[in-house]
Structures are given as structure tokens and as C-alpha cells.
N, C-alpha and C positions, 0 to 999 in steps of 0.2 A: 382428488375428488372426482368431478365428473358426470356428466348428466343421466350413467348407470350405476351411484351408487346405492348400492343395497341392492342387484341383482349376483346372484348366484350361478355361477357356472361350473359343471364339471366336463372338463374335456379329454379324452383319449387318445393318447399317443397317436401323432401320424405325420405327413410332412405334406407340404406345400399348402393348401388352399383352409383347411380346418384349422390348422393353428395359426392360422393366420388371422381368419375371421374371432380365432380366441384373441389373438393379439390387440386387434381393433376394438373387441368389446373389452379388453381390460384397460386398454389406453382411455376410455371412454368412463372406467372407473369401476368397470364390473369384478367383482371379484374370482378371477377365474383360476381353479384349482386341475394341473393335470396327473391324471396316473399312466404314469411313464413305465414301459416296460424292460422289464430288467436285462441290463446287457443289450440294449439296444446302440444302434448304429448312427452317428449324425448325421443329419442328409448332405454336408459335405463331403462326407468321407464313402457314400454310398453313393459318390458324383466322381469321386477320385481327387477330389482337391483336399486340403489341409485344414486346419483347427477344428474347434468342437466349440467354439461360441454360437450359443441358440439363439439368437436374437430372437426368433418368435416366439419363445417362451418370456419375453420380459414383462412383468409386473404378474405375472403367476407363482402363485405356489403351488410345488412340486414333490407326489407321494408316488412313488415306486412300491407296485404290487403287482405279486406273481397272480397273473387272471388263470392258469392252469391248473390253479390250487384251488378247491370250493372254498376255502375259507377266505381264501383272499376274493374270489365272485360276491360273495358275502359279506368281504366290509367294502366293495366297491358299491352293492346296493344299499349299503347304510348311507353311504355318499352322494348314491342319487336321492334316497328321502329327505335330503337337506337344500336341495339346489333349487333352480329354476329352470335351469336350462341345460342341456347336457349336448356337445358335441364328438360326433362318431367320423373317421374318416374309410373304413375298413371295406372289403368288398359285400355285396348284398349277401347276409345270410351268415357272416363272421360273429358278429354281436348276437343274435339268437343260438347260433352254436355254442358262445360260453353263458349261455343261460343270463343276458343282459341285453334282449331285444327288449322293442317298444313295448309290445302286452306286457312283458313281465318289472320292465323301468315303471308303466303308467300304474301299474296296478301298485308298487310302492308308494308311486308320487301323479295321484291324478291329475293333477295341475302341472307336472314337468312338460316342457317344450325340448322334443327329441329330434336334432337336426341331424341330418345325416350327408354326408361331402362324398360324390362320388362323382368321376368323370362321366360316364355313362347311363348314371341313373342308377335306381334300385330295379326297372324292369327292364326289359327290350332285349334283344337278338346280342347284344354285344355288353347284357349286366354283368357279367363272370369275366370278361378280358379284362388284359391290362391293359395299358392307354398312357400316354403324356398330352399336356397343354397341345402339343404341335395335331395329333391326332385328330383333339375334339375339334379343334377350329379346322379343321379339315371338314370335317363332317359334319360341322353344321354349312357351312355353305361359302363361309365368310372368306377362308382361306383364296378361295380360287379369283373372289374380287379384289382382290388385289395382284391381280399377275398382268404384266403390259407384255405383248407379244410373246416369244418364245423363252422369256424366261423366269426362273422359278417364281413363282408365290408367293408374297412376302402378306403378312399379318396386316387388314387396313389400318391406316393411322387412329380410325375413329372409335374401333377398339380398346386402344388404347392409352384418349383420351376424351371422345366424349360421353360413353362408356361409360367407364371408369365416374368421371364428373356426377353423370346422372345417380349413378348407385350408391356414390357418397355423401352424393345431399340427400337423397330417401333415405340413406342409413342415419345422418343424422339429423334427421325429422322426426324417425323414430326413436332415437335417444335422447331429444329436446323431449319430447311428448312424453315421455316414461317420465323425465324427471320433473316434470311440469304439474303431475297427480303427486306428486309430494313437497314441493315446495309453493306450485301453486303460483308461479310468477314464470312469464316467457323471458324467451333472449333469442337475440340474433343468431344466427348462423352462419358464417362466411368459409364459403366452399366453392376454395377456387380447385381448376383442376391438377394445376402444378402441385400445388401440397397434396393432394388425393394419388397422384401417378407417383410421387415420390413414397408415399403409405404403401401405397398397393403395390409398389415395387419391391417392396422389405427382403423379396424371397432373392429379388437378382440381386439386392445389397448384400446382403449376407454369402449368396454364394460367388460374388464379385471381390469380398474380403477374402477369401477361401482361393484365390487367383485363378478361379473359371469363368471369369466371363471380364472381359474387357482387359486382362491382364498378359504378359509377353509368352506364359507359357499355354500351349496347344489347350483349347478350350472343347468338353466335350459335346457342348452345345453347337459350335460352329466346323471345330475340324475333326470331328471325329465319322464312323461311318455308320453309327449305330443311332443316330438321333440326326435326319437329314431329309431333305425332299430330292427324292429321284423321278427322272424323266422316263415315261415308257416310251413302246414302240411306234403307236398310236399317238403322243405326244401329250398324252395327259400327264398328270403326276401323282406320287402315292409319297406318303408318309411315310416314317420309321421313327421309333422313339424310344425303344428298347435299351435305354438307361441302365436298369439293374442285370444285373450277371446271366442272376437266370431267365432274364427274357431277352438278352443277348444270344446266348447258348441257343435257345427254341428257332432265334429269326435263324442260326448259321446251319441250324438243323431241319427247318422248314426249308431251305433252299439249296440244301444239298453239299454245302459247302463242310463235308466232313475233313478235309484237310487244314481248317481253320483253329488253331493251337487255343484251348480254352480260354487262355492267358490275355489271347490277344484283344478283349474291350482294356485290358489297362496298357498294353506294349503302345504308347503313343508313337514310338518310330513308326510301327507297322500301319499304321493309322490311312495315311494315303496310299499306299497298295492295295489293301481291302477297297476303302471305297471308290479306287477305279472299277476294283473287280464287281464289286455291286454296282456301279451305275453301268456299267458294260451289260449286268446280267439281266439289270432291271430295262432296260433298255432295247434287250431282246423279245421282251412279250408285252402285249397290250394291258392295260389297267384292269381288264376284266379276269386277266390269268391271274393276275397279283391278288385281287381282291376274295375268287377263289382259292385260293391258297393260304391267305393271310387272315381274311377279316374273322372276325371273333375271338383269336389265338391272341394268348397272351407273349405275342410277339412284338405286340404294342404298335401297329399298325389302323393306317387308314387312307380311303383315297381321296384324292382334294374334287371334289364338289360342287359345280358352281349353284347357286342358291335355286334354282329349278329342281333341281337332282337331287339335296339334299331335302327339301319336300316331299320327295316317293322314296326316300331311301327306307330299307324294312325298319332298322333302327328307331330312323324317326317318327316313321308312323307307329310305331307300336307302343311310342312315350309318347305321341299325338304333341312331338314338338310344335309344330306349327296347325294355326290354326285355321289360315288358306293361302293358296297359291296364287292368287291373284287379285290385288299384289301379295307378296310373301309375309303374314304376320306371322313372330312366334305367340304359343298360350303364354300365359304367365307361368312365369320361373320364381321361387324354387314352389316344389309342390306340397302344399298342407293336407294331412290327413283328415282332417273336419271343419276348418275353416276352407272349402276350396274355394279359391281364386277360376275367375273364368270371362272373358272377354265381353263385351257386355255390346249386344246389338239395339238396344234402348233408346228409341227416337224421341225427342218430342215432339209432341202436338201442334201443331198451329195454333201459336199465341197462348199456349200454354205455360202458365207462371213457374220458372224455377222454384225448386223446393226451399231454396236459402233467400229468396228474394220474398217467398211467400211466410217465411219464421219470421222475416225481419219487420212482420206488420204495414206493409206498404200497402192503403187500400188498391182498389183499382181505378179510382181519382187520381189517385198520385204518380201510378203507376203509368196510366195512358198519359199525365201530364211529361213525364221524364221521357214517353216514347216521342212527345211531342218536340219535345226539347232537345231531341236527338240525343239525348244521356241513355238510353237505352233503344236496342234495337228491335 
């Protein structure tokens, strides 16, 4: 069951953070249907680790159609005309090339809610690169508050748990309240954050089954040389997260390293030679040489930021992450096409009655009498 039953999803094949958020709304009872593309790869085995169990597909039903076919674009918008809610994780501008952007989804299904998962946003200086988790939290700012003296940068803890906490009591506040207009009766919510970080974790479980992460053989998250924080010359640091093959191939080809055997993101022996030879190399030029060189390229790159920097960086101004620098707020995340969300500078008056203390019929007798009583201030 679940406090999203009788919401409809359609989701599109992708990995990490989309089918994850599918994962969450089907756990929650939504019904969420994906079109998985044919001959597609699991993201273990596109990590170099072993099996094919999807855990983030569970409680989905799953229809394999070829989108390069019009007829198949054609019964995939029969599938949006049925839904509520449709999840995209692809780079900006993929989904309107096969003829299944938002004008042409809304205009089947004006009521559809078209979410879209990308790490960089659908605008900005860096919408077309590629990118890992290690990247973004680079450059939002967060990355670099967590570094003690000279060594690397490690993710803050509060990221990853009160974070986390917050977003999953919102999320299910918003799944109480959807199922609250059909049944019509409230219930508790107990959101602790250990059960939330164990949810949100789904993607390192599964690729923790898969024996990359926490397990005895070479992990491509910790000891490999293609997903790592190097030190420059200057002593800042920059990212690397170039995971897939062919943004492997780019970073060895953006730096020159044409005696680098193509082979070598899977040759695990060769793993620690390379990355002496990349932190030697990165190590040779200041953050600003790396940045010119790297940032945009889908080399999957980024430099670590401390939250001042990540303020004026062109990126983020151009998605007007933040809404000022002193102190640092971000706007609100994720962004709606007509519902916008926007921070709200909205003072009250001197002695000015709350709106929900003024519905709740309290004259202004009763009201001066509770100020009096010290029950309100």
C-alpha cells in the first residue's frame, strides 16, 4: 500500500539519483513503471564490479522499448498520457531530441509533473558535461569545508546525515498529505535519520553487493586514479570522476598522457602507477591551469571551492544557486517550471496578527489576554 497509492509514474532508464528517487516513490506505493533501454548496461558492471541485481528498480514494472524507433517514441507518449508524474535522468536537450521533451509530454498530458535529474542542472556553463557526485559537492562549496589542514577534502558529515534527515521528513510530508486527500485521516511520521541514510544509501548497497565498495578487492571509488581528489601546486585541490570509459579516454587525452593503454581504467594492477603519475602531474600546476583545461569537458571534473568561491563561480551564478553571500543561502532546489519556489524576504509588522492565529478566530481580547499571560509573544 502506501501513502502514494494511485500515483502513477513513468520513469526512463538511468543510474544513480532518478531511479532512485523512482525507488523511494514506489517504496511509498506509487506505481512506478520504467522504459528501460534495450541492451543496456548495469551500473555495476559500468563500475567494473560483478552481478546485474537492480535493486533500484524494485516494486517497478519494467517495459523495454527501442526510443530510436518512432513507433516505439509513440507508444512511450501513450505512457505518458496515463501517468502523473514522469522521471528523465539524461543530459539537457536528450529528451526533446527524441521527440519526448516537456512541450511535447505536457501537451499529451497537461496535468503531468516532468522531473528531470541532472547533476548540473538543465542551464549553466557546465549543462552539457559530465560530472560525478564527487564533482558537484565540489562545487557547490561544501566539499572544501570539510578539509583540516593539508589534507584532502573529505564530504561534511552533515551532508550526509542531517541533510539527508531533512529531505526525508519533507518527502514524507509530502506523501502523508497526497494520501491524506483520499483517505481523509492523518498518521504519524517517524523519520529517524538512520533509516533515511540507510534508504538514501540503496546506490552504495548495491554497489557494495557488486564488491566495490567496502569489500577486499581494489574499489574504483577509493583506489583507482580516475575518480579521486588531487592536490595542486598552489595547494588547492580538484576533482576527477571520470567513471565511464569514455570520459576516462578524454581526462588521459586532455592531459596529454597519450602513452596511457586504453585498457587501462579496468587493468586494476596498473591502478597505482597512473595515479602517482597524475598526482605528480596535477601537482605540477596551480588549480587555475587544471580548471582551464578541464572544467566543462566531459572529463568529469571540478575544483574543490570553499563556499565564498562557489558563490561567484560562473556556474553557479548562471543557475543563481545561491541567493546571497552574506551569509551563504542557497535558492530553493529542485526548480519548477510555474509553480516557482523563491525565498521569501516577508517581515511582519509590529504586532501584526499571524495569518493562522487570525483563521483561528481569537478576538483581539483574547489575544492581548494570552500576550499577557505570556502564552504568546
Amino acid at each position: 500500500m502506501g501513502p502514494l497509492q494511485g500515483l502513477k509514474i513513468l520513469e526512463f532508464e538511468g543510474i544513480g539519483p532518478g531511479p532512485l528517487a523512482g525507488m523511494i516513490l514506489a517504496d511509498m506505493g506509487a506505481a512506478v513503471t520504467v522504459i528501460r533501454r534495450r541492451g543496456g548496461m548495469p551500473l555495476q558492471q559500468q563500475l567494473g564490479g560483478a552481478g546485474d541485481t537492480d535493486i533500484l528498480n524494485r516494486g517497478k514494472q519494467q517495459v523495454a522499448i527501442d526510443l530510436k524507433n518512432p513507433e516505439g517514441i509513440a507508444l512511450a507518449l501513450k505512457l505518458v498520457e496515463q501517468v502523473d508524474a514522469l522521471i528523465e535522468g539524461n543530459r539537457p536537450g536528450v529528451m526533446e531530441r527524441l521527440g519526448l521533451g516537456p512541450e511535447i509530454c505536457l501537451e499529451k498530458n497537461p496535468r503531468l509533473v516532468y522531473g528531470r535529474m541532472t547533476g548540473w542542472g538543465q542551464s549553466g556553463p557546465f549543462a552539457q558535461a559530465a560530472g560525478h557526485d564527487l564533482n558537484y559537492i565540489a562545487l557547490s562549496g561544501l566539499l572544501a569545508t570539510g578539509r583540516p589542514d593539508d589534507t584532502p577534502p573529505r564530504v561534511p558529515p552533515t551532508l550526509a546525515g542531517d541533510a539527508i534527515g531533512g529531505l526525508g521528513l519533507a518527502f514524507g510530508i509530502v506523501a502523508a498529505a497526497f494520501e491524506t486527500k483520499t483517505s481523509g485521516q492523518g498518521q504519524v511520521i517517524d523519520a529517524a535519520i538512520t533509516d533515511l541514510v540507510a534508504l538514501l544509501g540503496s546506490i552504495a548497497h548495491w554497489i557494495s553487493a557488486a564488491g566495490q565498495l567496502g569489500g577486499a578487492q581494489p574499489s574504483v571509488f577509493y583506489d583507482s586514479p580516475h575518480y579521486e581528489l588531487y592536490q595542486c601546486s598552489d595547494g588547492r585541490w580538484i576533482t576527477v570522476g571520470a567513471l565511464e570509459p569514455q570520459f576516462f579516454a578524454l581526462l588521459i587525452e586532455k592531459l596529454g598522457l597519450g602513452d596511457v593503454p586504453a585498457n587501462a581504467r579496468q587493468d586494476v594492477a596498473a591502478w597505482p602507477k597512473i595515479k602517482a603519475r597524475l598526482t605528480r602531474l596535477f601537482k605540477s600546476q596551480p588549480q587555475a591551469h587544471w580548471c582551464a583545461l578541464l572544467e566543462g569537458t566531459d572529463a568529469c571534473f571540478a575544483p574543490v571551492l570553499t563556499p565564498a568561491e562557489a558563490a561567484r563561480h560562473p556556474h553557479n551564478v548562471a543557475r543563481r544557486t545561491y541567493a546571497s553571500s552574506s551569509p551563504l543561502q542557497a535558492n530553493p532546489a529542485p526548480r519548477f517550471s510555474r509553480t516557482v519556489a523563491a525565498l521569501s524576504d516577508a517581515k511582519p509588522e509590529p504586532g501584526e496578527v499571524p495569518p493562522l492565529l487570525a483563521a483561528a478566530g481569537l478576538t483581539p481580547e483574547q489575544l492581548a489576554a494570552l500576550r499577557a499571560a505570556g502564552v504568546l509573544g
